[in-house]
C-alpha positions in Angstrom: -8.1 9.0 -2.0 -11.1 10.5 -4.7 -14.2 9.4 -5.0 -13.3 8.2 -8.7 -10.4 6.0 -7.2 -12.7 4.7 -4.3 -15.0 4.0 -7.0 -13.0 2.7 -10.1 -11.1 0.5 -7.5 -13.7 -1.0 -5.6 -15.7 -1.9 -8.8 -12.8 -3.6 -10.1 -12.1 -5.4 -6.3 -15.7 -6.4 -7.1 -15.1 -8.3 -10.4 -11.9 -9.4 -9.0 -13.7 -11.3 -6.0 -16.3 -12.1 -8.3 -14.3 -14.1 -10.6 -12.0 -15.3 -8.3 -9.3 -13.4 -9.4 -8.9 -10.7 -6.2 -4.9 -12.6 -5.3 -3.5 -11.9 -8.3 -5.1 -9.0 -9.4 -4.1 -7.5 -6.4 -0.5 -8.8 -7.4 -0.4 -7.6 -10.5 -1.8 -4.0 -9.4 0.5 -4.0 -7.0 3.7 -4.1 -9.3 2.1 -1.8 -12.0 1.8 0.3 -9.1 5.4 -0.1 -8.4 6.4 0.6 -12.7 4.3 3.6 -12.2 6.4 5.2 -9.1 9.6 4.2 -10.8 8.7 6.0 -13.9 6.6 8.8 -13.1 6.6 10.0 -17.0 4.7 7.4 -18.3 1.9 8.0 -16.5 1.6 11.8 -18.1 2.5 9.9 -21.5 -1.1 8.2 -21.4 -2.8 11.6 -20.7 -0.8 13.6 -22.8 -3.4 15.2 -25.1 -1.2 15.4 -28.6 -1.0 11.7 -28.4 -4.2 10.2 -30.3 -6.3 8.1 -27.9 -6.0 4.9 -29.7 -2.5 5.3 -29.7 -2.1 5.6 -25.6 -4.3 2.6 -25.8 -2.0 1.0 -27.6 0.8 1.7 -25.5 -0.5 0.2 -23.0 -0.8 -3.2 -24.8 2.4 -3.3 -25.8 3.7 -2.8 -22.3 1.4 -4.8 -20.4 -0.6 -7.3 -22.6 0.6 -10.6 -21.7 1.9 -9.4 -18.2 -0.8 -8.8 -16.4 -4.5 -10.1 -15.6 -6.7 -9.3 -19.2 -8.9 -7.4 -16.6 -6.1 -5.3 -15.0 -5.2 -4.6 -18.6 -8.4 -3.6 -19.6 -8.7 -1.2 -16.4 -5.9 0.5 -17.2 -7.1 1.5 -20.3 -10.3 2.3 -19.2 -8.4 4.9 -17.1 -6.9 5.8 -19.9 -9.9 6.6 -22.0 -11.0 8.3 -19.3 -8.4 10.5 -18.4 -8.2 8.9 -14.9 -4.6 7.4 -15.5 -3.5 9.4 -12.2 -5.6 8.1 -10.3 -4.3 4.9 -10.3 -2.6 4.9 -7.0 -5.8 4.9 -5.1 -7.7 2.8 -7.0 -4.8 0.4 -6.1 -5.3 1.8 -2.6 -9.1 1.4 -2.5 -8.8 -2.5 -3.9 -6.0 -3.5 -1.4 -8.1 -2.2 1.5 -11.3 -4.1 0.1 -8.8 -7.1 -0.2 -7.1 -6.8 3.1 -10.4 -6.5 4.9 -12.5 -9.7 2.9 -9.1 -11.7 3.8 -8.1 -10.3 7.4 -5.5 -9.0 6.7 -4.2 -5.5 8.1 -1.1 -3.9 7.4 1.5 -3.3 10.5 4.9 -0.6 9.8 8.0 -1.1 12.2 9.8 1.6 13.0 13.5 1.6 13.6 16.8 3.4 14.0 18.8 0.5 12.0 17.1 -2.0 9.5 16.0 -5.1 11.3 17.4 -8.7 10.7 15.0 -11.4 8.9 14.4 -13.1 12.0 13.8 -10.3 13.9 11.1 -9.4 11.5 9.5 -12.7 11.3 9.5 -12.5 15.4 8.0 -9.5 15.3 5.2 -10.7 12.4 4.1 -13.8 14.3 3.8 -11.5 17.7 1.5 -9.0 15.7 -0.3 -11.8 13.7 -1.2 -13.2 17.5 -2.3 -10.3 19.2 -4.8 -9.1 16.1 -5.9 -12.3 15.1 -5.0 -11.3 11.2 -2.7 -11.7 8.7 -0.4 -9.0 8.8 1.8 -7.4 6.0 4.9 -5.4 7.8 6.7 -2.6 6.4 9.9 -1.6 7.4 10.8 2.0 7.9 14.5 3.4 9.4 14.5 6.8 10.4 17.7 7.3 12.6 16.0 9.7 14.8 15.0 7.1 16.8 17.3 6.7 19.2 16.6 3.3 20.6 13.7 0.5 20.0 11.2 0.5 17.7 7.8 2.3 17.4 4.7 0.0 15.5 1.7 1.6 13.8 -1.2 -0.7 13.3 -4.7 -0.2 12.3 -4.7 3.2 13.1 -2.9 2.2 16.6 0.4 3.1 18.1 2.9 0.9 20.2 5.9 3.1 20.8 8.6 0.9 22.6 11.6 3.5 22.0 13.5 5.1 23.7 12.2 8.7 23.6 8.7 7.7 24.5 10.1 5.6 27.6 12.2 9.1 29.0 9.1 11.0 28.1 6.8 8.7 29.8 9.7 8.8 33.1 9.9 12.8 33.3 5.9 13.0 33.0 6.2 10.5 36.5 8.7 12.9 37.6 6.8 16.2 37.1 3.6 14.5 38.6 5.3 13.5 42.1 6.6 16.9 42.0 3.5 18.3 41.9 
């Protein structure tokens, strides 16, 4: 993340806390961020330089005005003006982690060879939510490579229950009796 992102977006997490508006802000952030990923052109419409300013501006209202918080509307054309539209990601990034942190909240990925069932998930949730004390928003990730269980990244932490890391952790006992 830039300085300009950790900047633009925790000025705005500021306002957003300030009036009481941090929840859905964040919410609407979050799916402009997802608008954004799905189509990467638009984006590099708002900073294309043949298009006048006022007219990228008013692209934006037409796509978003009415949609989204008047502030998170306003911020992205900021941005705009600015020629900071790219940057948008992590000042989304910078604003979740200032929200996650003022509402304990911290955000937990599971691992897995095959996607996990609902339950399974929700199991798996309330276990994490108990042993950090926090809210915690899980992410699912399947990566057949993993051969067996599921490996948890947390806060910077790893809990690797699979299958690989149990062998690994048997043939380091091994090697060390043999020694």
């Amino acid at each position: 993340m830039t300085k300009a992102a950790e900047l633009y977006g925790g000025s705005l997490y500021e306002l957003a806390a300030e009036e009481g508006k941090a929840a859905s802000m964040m919410e609407d952030l979050c799916g402009l961020e997802k608008i954004f990923r799905e189509n990467p052109e638009y984006p590099g419409l708002l900073l294309e330089p043949s298009i006048a300013r006022a007219e990228r501006i008013s692209l934006i209202d037409q796509a978003f005005k009415g949609q989204v918080e008047t502030y998170v509307l306003n911020f992205l054309k900021i941005l705009c003006e600015e020629g900071l539209i790219r940057e948008f990601s992590g000042c989304v990034e910078a604003f979740r982690k200032r929200y996650y942190k003022d509402n304990n909240i911290a955000e937990a990925s599971v691992i897995s060879a095959v996607p996990l069932d609902q339950d399974r998930l929700a199991a798996l949730k309330a276990k994490l939510e108990k042993i950090s004390g926090r809210t915690i928003v899980l992410t699912e990730k399947v990566d057949p490579s993993v051969i067996g269980g599921i490996r948890i990244e947390m806060e910077g932490r790893l809990f690797d229950g699979t299958a690989a890391s149990r062998i690994a952790a048997i043939r380091k006992q091994v090697t060390e009796i043999i020694v």
